[in-house]
Structures are given as structure tokens and as C-alpha cells.
C-alpha positions as CSV (number, residue, x, y, z in Angstrom):
1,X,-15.3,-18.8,-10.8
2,X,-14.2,-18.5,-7.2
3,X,-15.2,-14.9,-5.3
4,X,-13.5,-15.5,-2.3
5,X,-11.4,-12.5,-1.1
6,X,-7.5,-13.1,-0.5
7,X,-5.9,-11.1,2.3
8,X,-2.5,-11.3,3.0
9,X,-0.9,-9.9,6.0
10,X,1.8,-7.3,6.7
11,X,4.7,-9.4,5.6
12,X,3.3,-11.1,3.8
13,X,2.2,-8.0,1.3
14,X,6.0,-6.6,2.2
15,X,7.5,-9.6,0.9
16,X,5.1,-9.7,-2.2
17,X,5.8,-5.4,-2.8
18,X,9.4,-6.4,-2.3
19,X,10.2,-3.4,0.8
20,X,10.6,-4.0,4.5
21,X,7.5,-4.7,6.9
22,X,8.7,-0.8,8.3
23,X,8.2,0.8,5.4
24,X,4.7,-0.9,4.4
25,X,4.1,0.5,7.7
26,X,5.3,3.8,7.6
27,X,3.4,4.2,4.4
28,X,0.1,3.1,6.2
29,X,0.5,5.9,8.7
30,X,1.6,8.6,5.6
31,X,-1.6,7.3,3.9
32,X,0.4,6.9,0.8
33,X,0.6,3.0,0.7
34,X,-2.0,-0.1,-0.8
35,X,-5.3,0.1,1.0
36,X,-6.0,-2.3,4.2
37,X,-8.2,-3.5,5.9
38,X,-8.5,-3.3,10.2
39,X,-10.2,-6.2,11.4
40,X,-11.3,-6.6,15.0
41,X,-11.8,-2.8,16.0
42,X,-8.9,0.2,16.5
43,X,-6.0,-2.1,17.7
44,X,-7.3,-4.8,15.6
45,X,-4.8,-6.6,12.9
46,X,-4.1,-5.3,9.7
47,X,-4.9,-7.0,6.1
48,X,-4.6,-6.4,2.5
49,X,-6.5,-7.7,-0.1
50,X,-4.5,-8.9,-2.7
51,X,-6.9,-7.2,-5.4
52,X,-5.9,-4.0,-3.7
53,X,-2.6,-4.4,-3.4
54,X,-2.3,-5.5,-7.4
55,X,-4.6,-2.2,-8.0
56,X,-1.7,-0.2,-6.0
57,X,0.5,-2.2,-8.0
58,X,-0.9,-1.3,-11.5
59,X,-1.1,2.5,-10.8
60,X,1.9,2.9,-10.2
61,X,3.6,1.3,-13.0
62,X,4.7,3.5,-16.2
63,X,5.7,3.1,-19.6
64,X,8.7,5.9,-19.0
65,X,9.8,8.4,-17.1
66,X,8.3,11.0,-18.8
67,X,4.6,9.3,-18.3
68,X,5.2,9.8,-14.4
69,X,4.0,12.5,-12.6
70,X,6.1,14.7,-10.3
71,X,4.3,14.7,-6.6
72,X,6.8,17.0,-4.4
73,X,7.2,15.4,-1.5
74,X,5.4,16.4,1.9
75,X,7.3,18.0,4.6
76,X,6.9,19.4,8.5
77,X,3.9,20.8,8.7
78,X,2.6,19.4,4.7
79,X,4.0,22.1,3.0
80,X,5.8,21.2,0.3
């Protein structure tokens, strides 16, 4: 059994969530998105780990509507 860690990059996990490199980016800044993973310091470049991502994946998925739970959304200032 292999333990190796596979990351994937930006477009990589956009392509694989099935939304827009912007978006997996906006959500990174919103805090709202998969976790990742800075490598090389502040301005370093971004990677998921495809464990993560899956994770991300598999709490957000619901057996119907009424299993979901209603998160109003943030506004100006994170009032709702």
C-alpha cells in the first residue's frame, strides 16, 4: 500500500470539482473552499491534496434536499 500524498494544482482540482480556476480561487480567499496547501512561503504556489479535496467532496454531498442545511449567506461587513 502506497502512502504517498497526491497534490494537484489549481486547475487541476478546478477541473476535477468541475467550476472555473476563479471560483476555486475566490473560495480560497472566502475560506469556504477544499483545504490547500502553500508551499514555498506567503507568495508560495498553491496545492491540494487530493484526500482533501475528496473529503470536501464527501461533506458536501446529500441524500436530499431536506438532509441539507441552510447556511445564510455572508454579506458586507459578515452579517448575514
Amino acid at each position: 500500500m502506497s502512502t504517498e500524498t497526491i497534490t494537484l494544482t489549481g486547475p487541476e482540482t478546478a477541473k476535477l470539482l468541475k467550476v472555473r480556476n476563479q471560483t476555486l480561487r475566490a473560495w480560497r480567499t472566502k475560506g469556504c473552499g477544499p483545504a490547500y496547501v502553500r508551499l514555498g512561503g506567503p507568495r508560495g504556489r498553491v496545492r491540494y491534496v487530493l484526500q482533501d479535496v475528496q473529503a470536501f467532496l464527501a461533506a458536501r454531498t446529500h441524500a436530499s434536499t431536506s438532509s441539507e442545511t441552510a447556511v445564510p449567506p455572508k454579506t458586507e461587513g459578515g452579517r448575514p
